[in-house]
Backbone as CSV, one residue per row, in Angstrom:
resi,resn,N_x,N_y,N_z,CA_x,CA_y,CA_z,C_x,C_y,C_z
1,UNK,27.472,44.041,1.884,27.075,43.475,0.621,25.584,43.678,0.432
2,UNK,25.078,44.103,-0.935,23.734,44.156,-1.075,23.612,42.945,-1.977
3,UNK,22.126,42.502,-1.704,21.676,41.082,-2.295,20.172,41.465,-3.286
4,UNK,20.145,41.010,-4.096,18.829,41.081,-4.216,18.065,40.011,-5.408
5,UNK,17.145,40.034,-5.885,16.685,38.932,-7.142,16.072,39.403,-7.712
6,UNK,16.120,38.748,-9.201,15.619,39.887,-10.112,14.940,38.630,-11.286
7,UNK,14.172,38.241,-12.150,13.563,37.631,-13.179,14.469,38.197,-14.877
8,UNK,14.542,39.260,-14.615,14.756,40.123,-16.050,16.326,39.579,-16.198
9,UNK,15.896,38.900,-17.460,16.851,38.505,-18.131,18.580,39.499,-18.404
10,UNK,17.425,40.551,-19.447,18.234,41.704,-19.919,19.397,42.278,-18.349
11,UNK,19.054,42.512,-17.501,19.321,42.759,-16.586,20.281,41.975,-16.129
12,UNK,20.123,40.718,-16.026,21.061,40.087,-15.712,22.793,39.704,-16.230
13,UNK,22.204,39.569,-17.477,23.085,39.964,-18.769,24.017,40.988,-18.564
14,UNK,23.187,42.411,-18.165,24.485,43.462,-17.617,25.329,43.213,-16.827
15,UNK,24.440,42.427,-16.006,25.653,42.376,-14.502,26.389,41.242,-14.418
16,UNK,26.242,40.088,-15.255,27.456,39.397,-15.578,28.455,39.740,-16.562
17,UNK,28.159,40.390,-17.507,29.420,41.497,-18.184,30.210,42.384,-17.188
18,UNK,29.467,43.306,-16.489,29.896,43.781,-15.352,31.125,43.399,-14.435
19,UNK,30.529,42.196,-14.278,31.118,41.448,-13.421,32.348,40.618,-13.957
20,UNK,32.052,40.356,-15.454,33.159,39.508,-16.265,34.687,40.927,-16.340
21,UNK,34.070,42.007,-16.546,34.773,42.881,-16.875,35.212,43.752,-15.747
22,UNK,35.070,43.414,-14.854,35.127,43.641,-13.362,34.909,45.582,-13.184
23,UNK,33.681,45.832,-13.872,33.266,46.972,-13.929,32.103,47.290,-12.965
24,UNK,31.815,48.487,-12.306,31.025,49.055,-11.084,29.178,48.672,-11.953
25,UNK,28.630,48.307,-11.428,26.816,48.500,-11.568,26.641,48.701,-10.868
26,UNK,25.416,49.614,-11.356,24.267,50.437,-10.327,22.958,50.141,-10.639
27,UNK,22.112,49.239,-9.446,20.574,48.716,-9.390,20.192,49.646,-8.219
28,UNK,19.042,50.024,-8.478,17.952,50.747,-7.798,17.574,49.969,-7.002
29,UNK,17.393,50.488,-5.247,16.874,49.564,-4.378,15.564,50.647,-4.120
30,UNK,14.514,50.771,-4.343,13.835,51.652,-3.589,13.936,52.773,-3.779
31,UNK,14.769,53.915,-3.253,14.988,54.848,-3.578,15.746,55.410,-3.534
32,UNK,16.993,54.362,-2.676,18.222,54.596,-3.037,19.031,53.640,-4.226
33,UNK,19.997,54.342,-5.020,21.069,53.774,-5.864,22.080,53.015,-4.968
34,UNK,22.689,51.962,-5.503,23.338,51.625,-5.254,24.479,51.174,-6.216
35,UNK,25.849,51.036,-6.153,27.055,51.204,-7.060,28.232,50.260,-6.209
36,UNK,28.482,49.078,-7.236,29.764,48.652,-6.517,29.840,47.309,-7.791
37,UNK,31.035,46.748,-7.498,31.324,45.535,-8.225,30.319,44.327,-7.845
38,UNK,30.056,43.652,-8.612,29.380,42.553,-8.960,30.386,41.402,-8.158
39,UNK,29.748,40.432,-7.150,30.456,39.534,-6.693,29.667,38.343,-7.218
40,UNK,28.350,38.128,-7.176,28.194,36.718,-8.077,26.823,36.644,-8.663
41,UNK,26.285,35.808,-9.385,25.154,35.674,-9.970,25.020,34.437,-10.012
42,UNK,23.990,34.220,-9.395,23.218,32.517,-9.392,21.853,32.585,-9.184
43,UNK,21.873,31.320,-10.622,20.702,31.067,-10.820,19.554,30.116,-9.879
44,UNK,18.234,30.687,-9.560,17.768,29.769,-8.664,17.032,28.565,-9.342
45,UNK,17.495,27.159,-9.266,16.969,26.512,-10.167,15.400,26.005,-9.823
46,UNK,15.160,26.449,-8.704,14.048,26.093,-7.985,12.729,26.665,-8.334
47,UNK,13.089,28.008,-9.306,11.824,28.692,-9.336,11.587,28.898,-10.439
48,UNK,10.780,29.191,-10.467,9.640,29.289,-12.263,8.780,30.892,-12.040
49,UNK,9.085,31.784,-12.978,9.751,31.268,-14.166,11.239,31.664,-13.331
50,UNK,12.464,32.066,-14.356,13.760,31.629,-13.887,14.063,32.993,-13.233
51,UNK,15.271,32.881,-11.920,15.421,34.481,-11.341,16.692,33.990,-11.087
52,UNK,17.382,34.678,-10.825,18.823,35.328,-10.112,18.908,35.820,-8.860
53,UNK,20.070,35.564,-8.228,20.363,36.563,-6.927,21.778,36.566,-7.558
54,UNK,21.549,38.062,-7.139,22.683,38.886,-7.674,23.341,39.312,-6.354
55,UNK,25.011,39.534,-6.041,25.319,40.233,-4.842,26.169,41.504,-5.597
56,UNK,26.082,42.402,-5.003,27.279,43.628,-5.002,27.770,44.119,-3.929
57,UNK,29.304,44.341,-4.043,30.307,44.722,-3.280,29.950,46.458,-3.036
58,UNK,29.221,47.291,-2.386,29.281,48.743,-2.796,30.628,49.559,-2.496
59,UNK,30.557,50.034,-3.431,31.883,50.776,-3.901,31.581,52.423,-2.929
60,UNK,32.854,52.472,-2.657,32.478,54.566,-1.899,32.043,55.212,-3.091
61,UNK,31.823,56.408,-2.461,30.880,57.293,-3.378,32.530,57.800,-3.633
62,UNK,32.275,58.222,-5.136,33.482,58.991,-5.196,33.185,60.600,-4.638
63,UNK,34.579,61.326,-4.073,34.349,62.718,-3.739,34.728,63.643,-4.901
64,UNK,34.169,64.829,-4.580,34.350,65.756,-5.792,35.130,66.452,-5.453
65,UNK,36.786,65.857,-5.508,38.113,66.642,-5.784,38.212,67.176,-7.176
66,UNK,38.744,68.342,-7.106,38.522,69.717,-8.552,40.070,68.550,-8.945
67,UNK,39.948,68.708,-10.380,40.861,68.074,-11.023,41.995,69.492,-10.749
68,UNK,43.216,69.408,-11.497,44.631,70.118,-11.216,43.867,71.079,-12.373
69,UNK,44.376,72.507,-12.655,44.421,72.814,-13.406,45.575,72.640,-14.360
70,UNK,45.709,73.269,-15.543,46.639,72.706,-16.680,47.692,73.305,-16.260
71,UNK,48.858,72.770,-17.068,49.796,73.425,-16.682,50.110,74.988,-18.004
72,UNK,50.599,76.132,-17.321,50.398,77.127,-17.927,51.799,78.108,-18.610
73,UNK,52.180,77.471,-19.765,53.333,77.226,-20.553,53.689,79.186,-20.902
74,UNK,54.490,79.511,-19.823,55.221,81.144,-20.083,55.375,81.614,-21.422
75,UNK,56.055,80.699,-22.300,56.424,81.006,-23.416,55.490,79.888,-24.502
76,UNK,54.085,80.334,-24.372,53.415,79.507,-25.582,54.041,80.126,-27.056
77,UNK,54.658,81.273,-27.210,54.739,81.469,-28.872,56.328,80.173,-29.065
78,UNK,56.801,79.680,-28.207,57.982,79.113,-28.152,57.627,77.536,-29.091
79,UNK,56.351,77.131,-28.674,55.799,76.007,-28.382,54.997,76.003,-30.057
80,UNK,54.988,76.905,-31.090,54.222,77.010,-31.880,55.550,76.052,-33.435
């Protein structure tokens, strides 16, 4: 799990949609990306001005399997 805290509102906003919609975000740690589902967002009430810790689940990288090619119809004048 990656953790991290963030102030920016806007930001946060994404990743509880994200997360409502149980869709993948990707926050920049440094200089690596990181990509996975949103597991929670809480607010720290302790600090001023207001921040978040955000967690994400990271998701695998997807691999680059070649999609199928089409299928290739013998008799296209049939098909017209």
């Amino acid at each position: 799990m990656f953790t991290f805290e963030t102030a920016d509102r806007k930001e946060v906003r994404r990743f509880r949609i994200a997360q409502f919609n149980g869709r993948t975000a990707t926050v920049r740690s440094g200089e690596a990306m990181v990509t996975g589902h949103v597991r929670s967002v809480l607010e720290s009430k302790s600090t001023i001005p207001q921040s978040w810790t955000i967690t994400i689940v990271p998701s695998a990288p997807k691999s680059d399997v070649p999609r199928p090619a089409p299928a290739v119809h013998i008799f296209a004048e049939d098909l017209r």
